[in-house]
N, C-alpha and C positions, 0 to 999 in steps of 0.2 A: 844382431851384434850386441854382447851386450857392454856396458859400459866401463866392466873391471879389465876387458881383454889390452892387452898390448897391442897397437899399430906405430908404422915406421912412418915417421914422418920429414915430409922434405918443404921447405920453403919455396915459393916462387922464384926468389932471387938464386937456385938452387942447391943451397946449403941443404945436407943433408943432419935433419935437429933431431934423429934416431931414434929409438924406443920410448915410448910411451902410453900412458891409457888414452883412448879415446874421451872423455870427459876431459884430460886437459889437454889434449890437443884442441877441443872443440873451442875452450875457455879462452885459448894459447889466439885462436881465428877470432876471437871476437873479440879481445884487448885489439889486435893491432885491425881491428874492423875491415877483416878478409873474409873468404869463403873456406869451408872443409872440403874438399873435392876429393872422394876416393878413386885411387889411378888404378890401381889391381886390385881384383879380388882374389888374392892368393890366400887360401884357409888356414895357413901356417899365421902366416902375419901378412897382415891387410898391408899395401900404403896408400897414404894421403895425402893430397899436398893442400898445404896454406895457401891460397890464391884467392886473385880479384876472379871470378867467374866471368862476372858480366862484362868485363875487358877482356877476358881469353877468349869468349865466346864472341864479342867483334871484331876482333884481331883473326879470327878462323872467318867466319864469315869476309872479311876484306883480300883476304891473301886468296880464297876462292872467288869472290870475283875477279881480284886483279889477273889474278890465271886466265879464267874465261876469255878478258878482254886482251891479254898478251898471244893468244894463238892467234897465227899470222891464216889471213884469210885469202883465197884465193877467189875473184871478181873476174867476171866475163865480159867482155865488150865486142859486141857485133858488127860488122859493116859489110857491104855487098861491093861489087865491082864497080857500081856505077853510083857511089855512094858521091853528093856534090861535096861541094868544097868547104862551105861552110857547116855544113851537119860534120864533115871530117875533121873539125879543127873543134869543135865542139865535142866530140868523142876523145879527142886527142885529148882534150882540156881534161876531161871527167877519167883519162887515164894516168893522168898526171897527179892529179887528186890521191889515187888510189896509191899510185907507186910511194906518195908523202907521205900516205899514213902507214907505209908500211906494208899492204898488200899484195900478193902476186895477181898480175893481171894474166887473161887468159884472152890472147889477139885475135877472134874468128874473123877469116873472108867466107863470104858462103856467098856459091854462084848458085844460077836457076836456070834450069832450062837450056838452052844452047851454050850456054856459057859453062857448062861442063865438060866439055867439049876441049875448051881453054883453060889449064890451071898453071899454064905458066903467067898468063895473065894476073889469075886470084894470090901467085907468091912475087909479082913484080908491085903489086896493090900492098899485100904485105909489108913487103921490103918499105913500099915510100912510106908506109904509116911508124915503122921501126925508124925510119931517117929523121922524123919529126920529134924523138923522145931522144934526151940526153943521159948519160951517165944509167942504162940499162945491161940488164943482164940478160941473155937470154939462155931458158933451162931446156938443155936437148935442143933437137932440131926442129923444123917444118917440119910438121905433122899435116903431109896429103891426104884428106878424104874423100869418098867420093864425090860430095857435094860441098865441100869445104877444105880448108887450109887455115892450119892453127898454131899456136908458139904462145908458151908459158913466158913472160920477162918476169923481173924483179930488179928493183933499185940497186945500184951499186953503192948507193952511199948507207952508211948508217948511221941509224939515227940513235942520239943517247941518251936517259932518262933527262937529263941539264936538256937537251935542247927541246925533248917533248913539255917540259915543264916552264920553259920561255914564250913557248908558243902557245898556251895554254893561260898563262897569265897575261901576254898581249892579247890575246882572246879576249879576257877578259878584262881587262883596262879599257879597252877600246869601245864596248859595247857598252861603256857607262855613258 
């Protein structure tokens, strides 16, 4: 490039500041102590915009992870027919967990052995574990396998950035 060519220049704040040379667009970024960032290389005429780099480039890095961490994940929880009482209510708990933070649970009964025999059993087993969560949704039907009985739920409620954000600062008030 050399430094008599005309480039179109745009500001951050996205005023478009139009034709100019390169050497004072460059001069133009380091009065107001920003970065030259070229957006096109289109050979006609280049553009560049005036900006903080190093704020553009963690503002992309943050909206990519916050992405990551906003796909709703789908978790599995196991239990067999002759699952006791208190491992139940403890599964229940660690389903409960899940459905809070937003995740779809995936409810397996899995029988063994003779108890294949019985799947009206492994969806009566089902049913009570579904009677123990509130305010669930359940996506499609009981899903019979041959050695299992399964069902997708997810929370009816929803949750909205204010309440992920109260709970997040009680988090951390509390741990002080």
């Amino acid at each position: 490039m050399h430094p008599h060519d005309k480039v179109l220049i745009l500001h951050d704040n996205g005023n478009n500041l139009g034709e100019m040379s390169y050497v004072d667009a460059q001069s133009l970024a380091q009065r107001q102590e920003l970065d030259l960032v070229q957006v096109n290389k289109n050979d006609s005429s280049p553009v560049y915009k005036i900006m903080d780099y190093g704020k553009w480039k963690y503002k992309q890095k943050q909206k990519k992870k916050n992405a990551k961490n906003s796909t709703r994940q789908t978790k599995e929880m196991n239990f067999k027919i002759n699952t006791a009482e208190h491992d139940l209510k403890v599964k229940i708990n660690h389903i409960k967990k899940f459905l809070f933070k937003g995740h779809d649970v995936k409810v397996v009964v899995n029988m063994r052995g003779r108890e294949k025999s019985q799947p009206a059993t492994a969806r009566e087993k089902l049913e009570s574990i579904l009677s123990h969560l509130e305010n669930v949704q359940v996506q499609g039907t009981l899903r019979p396998g041959q050695s299992s009985v399964s069902v997708v739920i997810r929370s009816e409620e929803k949750r909205t950035n204010a309440t992920k954000k109260e709970e997040t600062s009680r988090k951390n008030s509390g741990s002080n």
